[in-house]
Structure formats: structure tokens, C-alpha cells
LOVOGU-414142 format. One record per residue: residue in one letter; chain; x, y, z of N, C-alpha, C in turn. Coordinates in steps of 0.1 Angstrom, whole numbers. Layout:
BEGIN
{a; A; {X; Y; Z}; {X; Y; Z}; {X; Y; Z}},
...
end
This chain:
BEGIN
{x; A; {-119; -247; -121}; {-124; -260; -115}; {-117; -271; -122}},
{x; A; {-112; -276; -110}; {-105; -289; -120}; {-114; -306; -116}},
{x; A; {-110; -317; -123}; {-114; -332; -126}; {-103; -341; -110}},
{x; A; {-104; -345; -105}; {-97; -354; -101}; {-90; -362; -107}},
{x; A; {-93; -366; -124}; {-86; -372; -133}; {-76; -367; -135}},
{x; A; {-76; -347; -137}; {-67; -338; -141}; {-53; -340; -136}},
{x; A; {-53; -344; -123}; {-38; -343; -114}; {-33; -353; -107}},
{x; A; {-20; -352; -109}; {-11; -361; -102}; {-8; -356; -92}},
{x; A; {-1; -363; -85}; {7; -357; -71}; {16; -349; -73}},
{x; A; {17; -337; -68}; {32; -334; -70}; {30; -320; -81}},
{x; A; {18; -317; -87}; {10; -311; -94}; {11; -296; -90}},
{x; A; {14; -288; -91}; {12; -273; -89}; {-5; -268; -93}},
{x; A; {-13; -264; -83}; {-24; -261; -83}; {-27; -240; -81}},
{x; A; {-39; -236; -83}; {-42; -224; -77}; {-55; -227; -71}},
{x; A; {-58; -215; -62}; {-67; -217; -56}; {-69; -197; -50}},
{x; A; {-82; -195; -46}; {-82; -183; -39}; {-85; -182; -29}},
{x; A; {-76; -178; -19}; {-76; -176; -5}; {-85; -165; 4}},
{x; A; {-101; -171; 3}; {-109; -163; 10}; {-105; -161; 30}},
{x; A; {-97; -171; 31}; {-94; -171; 52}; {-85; -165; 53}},
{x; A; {-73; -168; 49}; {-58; -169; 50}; {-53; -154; 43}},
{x; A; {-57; -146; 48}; {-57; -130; 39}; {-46; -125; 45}},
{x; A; {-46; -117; 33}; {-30; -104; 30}; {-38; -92; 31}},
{x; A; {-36; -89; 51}; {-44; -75; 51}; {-57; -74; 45}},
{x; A; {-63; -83; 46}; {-75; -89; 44}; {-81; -88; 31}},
{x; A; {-71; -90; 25}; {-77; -88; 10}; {-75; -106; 5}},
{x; A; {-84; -109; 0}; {-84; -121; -7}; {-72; -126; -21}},
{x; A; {-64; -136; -21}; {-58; -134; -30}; {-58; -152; -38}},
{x; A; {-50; -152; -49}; {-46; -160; -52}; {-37; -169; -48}},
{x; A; {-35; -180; -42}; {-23; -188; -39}; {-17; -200; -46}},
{x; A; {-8; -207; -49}; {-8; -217; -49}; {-2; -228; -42}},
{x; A; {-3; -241; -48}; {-2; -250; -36}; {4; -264; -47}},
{x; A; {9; -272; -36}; {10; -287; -43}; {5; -299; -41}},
{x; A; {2; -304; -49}; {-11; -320; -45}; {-6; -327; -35}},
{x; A; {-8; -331; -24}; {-2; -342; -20}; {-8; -354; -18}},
{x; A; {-21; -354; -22}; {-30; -365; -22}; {-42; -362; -30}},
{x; A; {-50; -370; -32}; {-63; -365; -41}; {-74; -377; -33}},
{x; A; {-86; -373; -27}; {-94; -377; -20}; {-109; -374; -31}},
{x; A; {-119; -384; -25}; {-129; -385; -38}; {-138; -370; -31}},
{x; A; {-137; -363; -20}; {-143; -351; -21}; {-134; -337; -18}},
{x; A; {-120; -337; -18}; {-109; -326; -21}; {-97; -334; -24}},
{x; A; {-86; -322; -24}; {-74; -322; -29}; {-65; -321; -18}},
{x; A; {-58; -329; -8}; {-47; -328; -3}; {-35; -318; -6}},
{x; A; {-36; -306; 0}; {-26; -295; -7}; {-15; -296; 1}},
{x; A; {-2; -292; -1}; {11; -288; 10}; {11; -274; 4}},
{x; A; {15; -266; 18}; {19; -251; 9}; {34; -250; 13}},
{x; A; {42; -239; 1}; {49; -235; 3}; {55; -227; 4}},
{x; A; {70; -222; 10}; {75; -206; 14}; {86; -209; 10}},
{x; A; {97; -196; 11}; {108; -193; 7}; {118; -196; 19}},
{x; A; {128; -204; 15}; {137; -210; 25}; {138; -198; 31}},
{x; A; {144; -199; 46}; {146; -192; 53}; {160; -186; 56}},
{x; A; {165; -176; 47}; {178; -173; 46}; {185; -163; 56}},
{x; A; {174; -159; 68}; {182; -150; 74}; {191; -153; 83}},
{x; A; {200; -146; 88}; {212; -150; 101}; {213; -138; 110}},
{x; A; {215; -144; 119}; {218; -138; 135}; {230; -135; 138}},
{x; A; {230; -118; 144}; {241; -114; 146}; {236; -107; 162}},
{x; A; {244; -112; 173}; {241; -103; 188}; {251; -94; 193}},
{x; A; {247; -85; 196}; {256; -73; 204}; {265; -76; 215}},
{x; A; {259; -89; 223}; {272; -97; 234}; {281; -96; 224}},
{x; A; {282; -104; 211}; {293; -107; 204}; {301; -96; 194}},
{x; A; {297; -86; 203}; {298; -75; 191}; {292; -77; 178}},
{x; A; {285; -82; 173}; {280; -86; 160}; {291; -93; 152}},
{x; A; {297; -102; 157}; {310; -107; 148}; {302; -118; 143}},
{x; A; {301; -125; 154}; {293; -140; 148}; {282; -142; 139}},
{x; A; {278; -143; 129}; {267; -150; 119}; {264; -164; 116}},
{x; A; {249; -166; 127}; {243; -176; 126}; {231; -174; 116}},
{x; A; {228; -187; 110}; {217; -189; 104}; {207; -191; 112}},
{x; A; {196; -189; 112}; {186; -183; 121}; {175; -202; 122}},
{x; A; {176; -207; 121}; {176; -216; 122}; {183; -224; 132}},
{x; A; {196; -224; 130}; {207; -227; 144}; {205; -219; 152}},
{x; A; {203; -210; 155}; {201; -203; 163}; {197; -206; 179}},
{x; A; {212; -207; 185}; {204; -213; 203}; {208; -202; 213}},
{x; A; {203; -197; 222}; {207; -190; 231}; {219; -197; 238}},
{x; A; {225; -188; 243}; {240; -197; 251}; {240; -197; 261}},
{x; A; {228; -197; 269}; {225; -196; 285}; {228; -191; 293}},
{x; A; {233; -178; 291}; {242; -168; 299}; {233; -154; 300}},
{x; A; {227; -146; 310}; {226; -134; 312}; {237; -124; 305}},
{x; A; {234; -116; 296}; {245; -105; 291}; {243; -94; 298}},
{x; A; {254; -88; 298}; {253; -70; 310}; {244; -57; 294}},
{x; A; {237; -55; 295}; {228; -43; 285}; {242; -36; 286}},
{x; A; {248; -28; 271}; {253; -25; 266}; {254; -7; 275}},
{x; A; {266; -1; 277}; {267; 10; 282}; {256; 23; 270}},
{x; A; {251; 28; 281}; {245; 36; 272}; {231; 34; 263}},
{x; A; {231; 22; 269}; {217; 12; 265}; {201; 21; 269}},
{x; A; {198; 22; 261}; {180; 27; 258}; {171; 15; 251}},
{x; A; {163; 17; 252}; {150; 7; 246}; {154; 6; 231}},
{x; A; {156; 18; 225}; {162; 19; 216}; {176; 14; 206}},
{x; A; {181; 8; 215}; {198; 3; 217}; {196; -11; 207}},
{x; A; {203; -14; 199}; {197; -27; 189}; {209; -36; 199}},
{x; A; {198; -48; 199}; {208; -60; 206}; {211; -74; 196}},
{x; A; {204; -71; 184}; {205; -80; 177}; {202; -77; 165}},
{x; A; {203; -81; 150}; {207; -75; 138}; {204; -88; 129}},
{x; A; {195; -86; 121}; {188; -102; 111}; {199; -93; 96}},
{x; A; {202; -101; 90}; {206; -103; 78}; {201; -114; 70}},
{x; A; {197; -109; 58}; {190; -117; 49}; {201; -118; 38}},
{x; A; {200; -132; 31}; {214; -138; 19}; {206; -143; 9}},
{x; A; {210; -145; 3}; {203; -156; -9}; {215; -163; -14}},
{x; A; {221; -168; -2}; {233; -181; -11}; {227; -192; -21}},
{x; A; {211; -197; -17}; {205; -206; -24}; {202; -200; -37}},
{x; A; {198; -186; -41}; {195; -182; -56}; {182; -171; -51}},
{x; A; {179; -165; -60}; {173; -153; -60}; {158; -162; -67}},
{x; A; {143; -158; -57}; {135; -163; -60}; {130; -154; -70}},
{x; A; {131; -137; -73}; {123; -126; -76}; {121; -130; -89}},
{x; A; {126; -138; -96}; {122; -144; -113}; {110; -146; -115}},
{x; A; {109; -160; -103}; {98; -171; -103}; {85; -159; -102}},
{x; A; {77; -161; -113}; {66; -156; -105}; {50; -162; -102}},
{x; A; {40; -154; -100}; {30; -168; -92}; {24; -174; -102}},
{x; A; {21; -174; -119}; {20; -179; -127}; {29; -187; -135}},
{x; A; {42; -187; -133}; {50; -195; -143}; {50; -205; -128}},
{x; A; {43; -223; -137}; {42; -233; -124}; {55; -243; -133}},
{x; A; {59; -238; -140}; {73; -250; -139}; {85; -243; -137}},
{x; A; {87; -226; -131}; {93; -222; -121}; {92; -224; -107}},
{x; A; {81; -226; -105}; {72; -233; -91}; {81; -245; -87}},
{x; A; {76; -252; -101}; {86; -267; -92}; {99; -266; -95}},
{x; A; {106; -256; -107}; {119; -256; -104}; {126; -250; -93}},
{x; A; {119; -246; -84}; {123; -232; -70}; {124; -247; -60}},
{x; A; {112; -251; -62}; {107; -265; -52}; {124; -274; -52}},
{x; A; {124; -283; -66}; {133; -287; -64}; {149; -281; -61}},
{x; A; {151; -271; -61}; {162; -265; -60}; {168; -261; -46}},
{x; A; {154; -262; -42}; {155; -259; -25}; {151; -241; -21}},
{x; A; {150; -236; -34}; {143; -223; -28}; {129; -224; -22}},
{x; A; {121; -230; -25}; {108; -235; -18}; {107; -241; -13}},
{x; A; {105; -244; 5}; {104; -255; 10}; {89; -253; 18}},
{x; A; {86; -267; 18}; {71; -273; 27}; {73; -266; 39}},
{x; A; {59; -258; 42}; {63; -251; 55}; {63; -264; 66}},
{x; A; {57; -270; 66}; {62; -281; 75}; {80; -284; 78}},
{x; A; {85; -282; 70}; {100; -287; 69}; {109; -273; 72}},
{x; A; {98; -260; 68}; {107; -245; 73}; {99; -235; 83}},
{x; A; {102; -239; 97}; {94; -233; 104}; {96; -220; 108}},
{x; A; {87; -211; 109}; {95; -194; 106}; {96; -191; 121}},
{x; A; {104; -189; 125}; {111; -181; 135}; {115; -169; 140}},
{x; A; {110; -163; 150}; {114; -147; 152}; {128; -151; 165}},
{x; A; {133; -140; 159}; {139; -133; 171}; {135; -121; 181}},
{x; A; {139; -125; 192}; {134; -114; 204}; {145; -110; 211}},
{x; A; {145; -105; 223}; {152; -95; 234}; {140; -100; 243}},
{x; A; {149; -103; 252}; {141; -102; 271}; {154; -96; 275}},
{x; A; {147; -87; 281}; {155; -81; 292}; {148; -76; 311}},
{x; A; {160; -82; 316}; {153; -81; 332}; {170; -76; 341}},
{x; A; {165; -76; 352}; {172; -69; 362}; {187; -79; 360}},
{x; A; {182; -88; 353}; {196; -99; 356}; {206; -97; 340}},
{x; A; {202; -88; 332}; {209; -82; 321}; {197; -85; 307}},
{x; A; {202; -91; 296}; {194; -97; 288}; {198; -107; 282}},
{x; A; {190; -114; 271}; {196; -127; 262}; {184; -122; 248}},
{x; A; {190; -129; 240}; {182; -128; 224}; {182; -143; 221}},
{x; A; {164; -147; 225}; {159; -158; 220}; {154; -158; 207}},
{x; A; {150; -172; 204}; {147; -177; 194}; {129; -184; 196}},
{x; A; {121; -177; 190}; {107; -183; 191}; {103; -187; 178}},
{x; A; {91; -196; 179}; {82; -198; 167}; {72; -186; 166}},
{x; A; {71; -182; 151}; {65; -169; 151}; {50; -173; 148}},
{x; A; {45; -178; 162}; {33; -180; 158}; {20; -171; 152}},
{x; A; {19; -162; 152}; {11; -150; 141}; {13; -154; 130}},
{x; A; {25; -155; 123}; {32; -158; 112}; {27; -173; 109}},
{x; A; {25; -186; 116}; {22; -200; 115}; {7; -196; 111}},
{x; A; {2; -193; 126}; {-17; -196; 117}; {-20; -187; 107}},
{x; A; {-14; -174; 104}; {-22; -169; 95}; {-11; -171; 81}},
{x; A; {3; -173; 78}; {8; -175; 66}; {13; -192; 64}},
{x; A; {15; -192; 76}; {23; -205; 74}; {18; -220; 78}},
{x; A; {5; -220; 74}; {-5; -237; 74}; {4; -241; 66}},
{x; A; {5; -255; 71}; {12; -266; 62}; {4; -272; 51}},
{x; A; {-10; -273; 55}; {-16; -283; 46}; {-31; -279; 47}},
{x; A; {-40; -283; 33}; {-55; -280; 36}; {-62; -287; 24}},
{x; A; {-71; -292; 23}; {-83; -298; 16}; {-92; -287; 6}},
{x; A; {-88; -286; -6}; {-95; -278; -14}; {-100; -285; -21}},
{x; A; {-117; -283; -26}; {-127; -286; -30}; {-121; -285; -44}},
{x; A; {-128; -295; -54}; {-120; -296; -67}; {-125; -283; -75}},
{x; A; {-139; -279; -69}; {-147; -269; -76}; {-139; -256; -76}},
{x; A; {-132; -256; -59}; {-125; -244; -60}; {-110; -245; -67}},
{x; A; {-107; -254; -67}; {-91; -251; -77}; {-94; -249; -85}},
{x; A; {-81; -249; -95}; {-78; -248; -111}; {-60; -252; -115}},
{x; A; {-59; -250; -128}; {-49; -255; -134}; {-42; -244; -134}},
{x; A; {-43; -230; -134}; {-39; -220; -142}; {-40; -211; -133}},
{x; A; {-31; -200; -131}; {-33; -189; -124}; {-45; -178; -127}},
{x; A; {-43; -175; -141}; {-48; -170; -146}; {-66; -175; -142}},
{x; A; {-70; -188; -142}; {-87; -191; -138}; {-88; -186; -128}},
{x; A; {-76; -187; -118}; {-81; -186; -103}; {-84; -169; -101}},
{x; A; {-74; -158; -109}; {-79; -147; -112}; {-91; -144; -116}},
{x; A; {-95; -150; -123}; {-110; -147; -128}; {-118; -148; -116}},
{x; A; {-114; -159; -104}; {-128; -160; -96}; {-126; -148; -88}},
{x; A; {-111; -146; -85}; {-112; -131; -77}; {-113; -122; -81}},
{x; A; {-117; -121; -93}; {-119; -107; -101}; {-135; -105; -100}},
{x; A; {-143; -117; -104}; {-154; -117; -100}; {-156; -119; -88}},
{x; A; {-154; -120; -79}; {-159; -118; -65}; {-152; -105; -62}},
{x; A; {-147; -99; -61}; {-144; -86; -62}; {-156; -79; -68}},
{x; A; {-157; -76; -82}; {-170; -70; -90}; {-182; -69; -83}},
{x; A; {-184; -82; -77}; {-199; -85; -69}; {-200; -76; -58}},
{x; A; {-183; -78; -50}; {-183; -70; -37}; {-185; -54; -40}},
{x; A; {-180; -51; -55}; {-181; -35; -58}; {-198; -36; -62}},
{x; A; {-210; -43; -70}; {-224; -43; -71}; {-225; -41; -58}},
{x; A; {-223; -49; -50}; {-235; -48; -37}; {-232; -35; -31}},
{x; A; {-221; -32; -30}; {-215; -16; -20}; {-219; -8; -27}},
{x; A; {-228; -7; -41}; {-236; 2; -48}; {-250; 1; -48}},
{x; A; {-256; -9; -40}; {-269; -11; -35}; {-276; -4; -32}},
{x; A; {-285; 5; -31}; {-292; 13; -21}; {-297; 4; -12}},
{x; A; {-301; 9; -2}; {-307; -2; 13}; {-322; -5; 6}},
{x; A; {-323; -1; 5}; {-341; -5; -3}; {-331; -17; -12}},
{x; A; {-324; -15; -25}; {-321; -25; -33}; {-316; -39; -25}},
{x; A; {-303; -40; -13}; {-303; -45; -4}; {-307; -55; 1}},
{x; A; {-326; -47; 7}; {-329; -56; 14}; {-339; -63; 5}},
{x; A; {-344; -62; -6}; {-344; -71; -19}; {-342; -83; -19}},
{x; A; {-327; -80; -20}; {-320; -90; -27}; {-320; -104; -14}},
{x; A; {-315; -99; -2}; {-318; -105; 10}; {-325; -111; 9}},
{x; A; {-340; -108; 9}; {-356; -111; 11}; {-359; -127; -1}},
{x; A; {-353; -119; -12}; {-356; -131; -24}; {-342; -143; -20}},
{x; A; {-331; -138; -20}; {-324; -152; -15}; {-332; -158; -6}},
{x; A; {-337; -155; 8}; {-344; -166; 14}; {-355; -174; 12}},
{x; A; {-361; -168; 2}; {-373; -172; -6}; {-368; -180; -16}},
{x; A; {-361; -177; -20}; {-355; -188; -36}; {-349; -200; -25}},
{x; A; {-339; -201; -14}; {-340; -213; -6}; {-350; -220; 0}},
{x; A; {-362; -210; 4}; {-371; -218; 8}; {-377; -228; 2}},
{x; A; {-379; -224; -12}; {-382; -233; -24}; {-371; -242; -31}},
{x; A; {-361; -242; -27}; {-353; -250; -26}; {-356; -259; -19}},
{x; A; {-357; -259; -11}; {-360; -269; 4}; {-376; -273; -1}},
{x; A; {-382; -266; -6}; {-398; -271; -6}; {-404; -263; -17}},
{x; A; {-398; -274; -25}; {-403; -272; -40}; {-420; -271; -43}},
{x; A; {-427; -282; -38}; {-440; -283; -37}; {-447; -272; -30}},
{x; A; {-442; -266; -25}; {-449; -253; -17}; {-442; -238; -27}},
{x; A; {-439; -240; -38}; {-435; -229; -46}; {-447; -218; -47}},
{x; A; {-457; -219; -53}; {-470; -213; -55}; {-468; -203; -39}},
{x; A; {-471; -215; -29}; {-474; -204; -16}; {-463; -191; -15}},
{x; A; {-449; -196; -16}; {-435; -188; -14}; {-435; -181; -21}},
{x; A; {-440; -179; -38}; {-439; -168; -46}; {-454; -157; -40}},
{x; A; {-457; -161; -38}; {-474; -155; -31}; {-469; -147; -17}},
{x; A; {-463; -155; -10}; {-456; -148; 3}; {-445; -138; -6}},
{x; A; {-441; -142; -15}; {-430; -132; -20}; {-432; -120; -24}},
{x; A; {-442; -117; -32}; {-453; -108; -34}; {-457; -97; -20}},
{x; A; {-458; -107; -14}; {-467; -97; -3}; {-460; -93; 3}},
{x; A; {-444; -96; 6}; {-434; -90; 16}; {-429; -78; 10}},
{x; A; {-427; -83; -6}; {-420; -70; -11}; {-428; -57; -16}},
{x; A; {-438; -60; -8}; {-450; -49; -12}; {-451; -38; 1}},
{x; A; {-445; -42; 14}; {-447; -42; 24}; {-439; -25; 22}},
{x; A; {-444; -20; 30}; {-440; -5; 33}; {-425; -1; 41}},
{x; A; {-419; 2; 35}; {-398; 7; 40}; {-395; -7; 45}},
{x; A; {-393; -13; 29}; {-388; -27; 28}; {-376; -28; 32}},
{x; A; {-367; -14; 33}; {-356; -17; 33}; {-350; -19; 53}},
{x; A; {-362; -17; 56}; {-360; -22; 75}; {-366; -36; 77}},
{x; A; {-369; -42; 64}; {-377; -55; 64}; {-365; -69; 63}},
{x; A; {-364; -79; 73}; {-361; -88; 76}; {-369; -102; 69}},
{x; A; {-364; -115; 69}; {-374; -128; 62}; {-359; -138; 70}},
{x; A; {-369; -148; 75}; {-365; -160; 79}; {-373; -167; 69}},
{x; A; {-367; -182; 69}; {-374; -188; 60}; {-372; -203; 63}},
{x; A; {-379; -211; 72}; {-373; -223; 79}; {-384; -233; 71}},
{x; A; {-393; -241; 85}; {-402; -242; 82}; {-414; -236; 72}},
{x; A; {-414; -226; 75}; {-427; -212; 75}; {-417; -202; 68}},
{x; A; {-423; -196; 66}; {-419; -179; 63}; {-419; -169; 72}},
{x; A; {-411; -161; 76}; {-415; -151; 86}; {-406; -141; 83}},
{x; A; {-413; -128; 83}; {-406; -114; 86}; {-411; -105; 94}},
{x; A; {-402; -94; 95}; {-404; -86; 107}; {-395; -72; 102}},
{x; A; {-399; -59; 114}; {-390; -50; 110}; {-379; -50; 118}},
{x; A; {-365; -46; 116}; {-355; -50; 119}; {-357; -43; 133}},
{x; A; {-364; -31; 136}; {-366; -25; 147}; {-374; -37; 159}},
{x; A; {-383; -47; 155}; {-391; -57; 164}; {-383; -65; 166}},
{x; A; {-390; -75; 178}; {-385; -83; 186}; {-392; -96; 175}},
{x; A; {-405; -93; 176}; {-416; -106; 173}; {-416; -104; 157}},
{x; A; {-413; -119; 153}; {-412; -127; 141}; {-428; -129; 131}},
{x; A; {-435; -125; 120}; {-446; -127; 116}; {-446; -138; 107}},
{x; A; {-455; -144; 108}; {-454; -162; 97}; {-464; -153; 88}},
{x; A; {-462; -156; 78}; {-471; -158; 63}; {-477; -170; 69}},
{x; A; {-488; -165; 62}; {-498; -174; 62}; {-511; -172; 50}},
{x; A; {-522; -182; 52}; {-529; -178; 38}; {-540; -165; 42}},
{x; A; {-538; -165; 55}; {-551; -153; 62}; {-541; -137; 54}},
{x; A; {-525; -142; 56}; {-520; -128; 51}; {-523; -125; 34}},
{x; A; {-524; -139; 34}; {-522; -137; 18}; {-537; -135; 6}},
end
């Protein structure tokens, strides 16, 4: 958790990435300040320049373009003799004329900004990832150039607002929260359903009284009498206004009341 006082612009941050998942596993990321607002953090994210180049079978594979430049030349090509689905019509090569990122790693942050400055890390805004494709139709084929949008929403957001509570300074803190939220996620998947629906039952009750502190006495009293109830672990609790549970098998919702209690 960091201070608003803590950071400047330009700041190398961590954070953990509960949306934005790797095969859905939650991880660590970091990011750079680009503003500081009195309820989050203005982040830019960043990726690894884009070094690959384009080589097409029209051209025998002689030409290497940087994938970036990359324009179709508006010509239908004849599919190659002996052509199957199989048949490569185009060929990515990856370079690292700019320098080899595999040093930097996600805790050392004044490799961070020396990658940044150097031009191995650029603002995804400024490196937009692009695939290459093949269409092919009755009129021969061509190898376009698209935005790889799968790649945009799920790795490549430019920018996002993180709560100061959820950053930190250090890789290492931001570890700890994923280490602990992991742990939790391994307690609960060791729950029994009775234990479960517990824990359920009393979260709603501990917000009810949140919400209506003055009615605590009634809520611990309803609390009592729910978890007394017979194969708790089919037992449901709303908790709005009123209190109410039910078995997960019913339609109709039961209010606590003082006649139950």
C-alpha cells in the first residue's frame, strides 16, 4: 500500500492483477505513474518493443520487413504449386537489434526504467501488437497485417486507475498479497460444505450489522438461530433490510423475526 506523497511521476509501481490474467492465474505486474489523482494512481503499462519482421512466400522469403511497416501491396498472389493448408505463406522472425530484455527482471525497478529509457519498453499505447494473417480465396491470396485484438483487451490496456491501497513500492509487497490470496483460495477449497456455508451465513450477518449497528443484539440472535438450523450446509441468508434464509432447494425467502426468535 502506498501514500500519494510516496510517488512521483514516472515512478515504477507493482500491483496484482486480479482481471487481466495469465491463463487465469492472478499475477503480479508492474506499471508507471502517469498521474496521481486524490482517489488512484494514473498507471501507463508497458511491453517489449516489437522486434519481429515479415518475410512472404510471393517474395520467396527474400524481403524482411519489420512488422510494423508492414503493408500489403495490393496484388492477389497465385497459392504456391503444391500448396495445402499446410503450405507456410509467411514466416515472423524475431531480432533483438535493440538489446536483450531477459536480464531485466520484474523486481529489479531501475532496470524497469533503464529498458524504458533505452527503448526496450515501450507504452503500449505507442507499440501496438499486430498479427499477421493469410486470406486466401478463389482469386489467389495476400498476407495482411491486423491489430491483434485478443492480445489488446486482455494484455495490451494502455492505462488504468489503481487504488493506492492496492499498489506498492516493491515487488516483493505485491507478492505477499498474491501469496495471501492464494493461501485463502487453498483454506476455502478445504472447507467442508457445512464449514462453507458458515462462513457465508456469518459474512452476511457481520454486514448486516455493519449497515445497522443499532440492531446488533437482534442480528446476533438471528445469528444463533440460523446456525442452529438443521443441514446448514443447504442453508442460504440474505441480509438487506431484514434477514432472511432459506434452503437452497426453495423458491420462498424466510424473514427473522422476533416470533422466530
Amino acid at each position: 500500500m502506498v501514500k500519494k506523497d510516496d510517488l512521483n511521476i514516472g515512478d515504477v509501481i507493482y500491483f496484482v492483477d486480479y482481471v487481466r490474467t495469465d491463463n487465469f492465474h492472478p499475477r503480479v505486474r508492474f506499471a508507471v505513474v502517469a498521474d496521481l489523482f486524490s482517489d488512484g494512481i494514473d498507471v501507463d503499462f508497458y511491453r517489449p518493443y516489437d522486434e519481429r519482421y515479415v518475410r512472404v512466400e510471393w517474395d520467396k522469403f527474400k524481403s524482411v520487413t519489420p512488422i510494423e511497416d508492414y503493408e500489403w501491396d495490393g496484388r492477389w498472389h497465385k497459392l504456391p504449386k503444391g500448396w495445402t493448408y499446410n503450405t507456410m505463406l509467411y514466416d515472423i522472425e524475431h531480432r533483438h537489434s535493440k538489446g536483450d530484455l531477459s536480464h531485466v527482471m520484474l523486481n529489479d525497478k531501475n532496470g524497469i526504467k533503464k529498458a524504458i529509457k533505452d527503448g526496450l519498453l515501450i507504452r503500449n499505447q505507442d507499440n501496438p501488437f499486430y498479427a499477421i494473417d493469410s486470406v486466401i480465396t478463389k482469386d489467389g491470396y495476400k498476407i495482411v497485417k491486423i491489430v491483434n485484438t485478443d492480445y489488446t483487451l486482455n494484455c495490451n490496456q494502455w492505462s488504468d486507475i489503481i487504488a493506492y491501497d492496492k499498489a506498492f513500492l516493491t515487488y516483493e509487497d505485491a507478492q505477499k498479497e498474491l501469496t495471501a490470496y492464494n493461501a485463502e483460495l487453498a483454506r476455502q477449497a478445504n472447507l467442508t460444505d457445512e464449514e462453507w456455508s458458515i462462513e457465508e451465513i456469518n459474512k452476511e450477518i457481520d454486514r448486516y450489522i455493519h449497515r445497522y449497528g443499532d440492531r446488533k443484539d437482534f442480528a446476533e440472535k438471528a445469528r444463533a438461530y440460523i446456525l442452529a438450523l438443521p443441514h446448514i450446509e443447504d442453508v442460504e441468508v440474505r441480509a438487506l433490510s431484514s434477514i432472511q434464509y432459506k434452503y437452497v432447494k426453495n423458491k420462498k425467502w424466510i424473514t427473522v423475526s422476533g416470533e422466530n426468535l
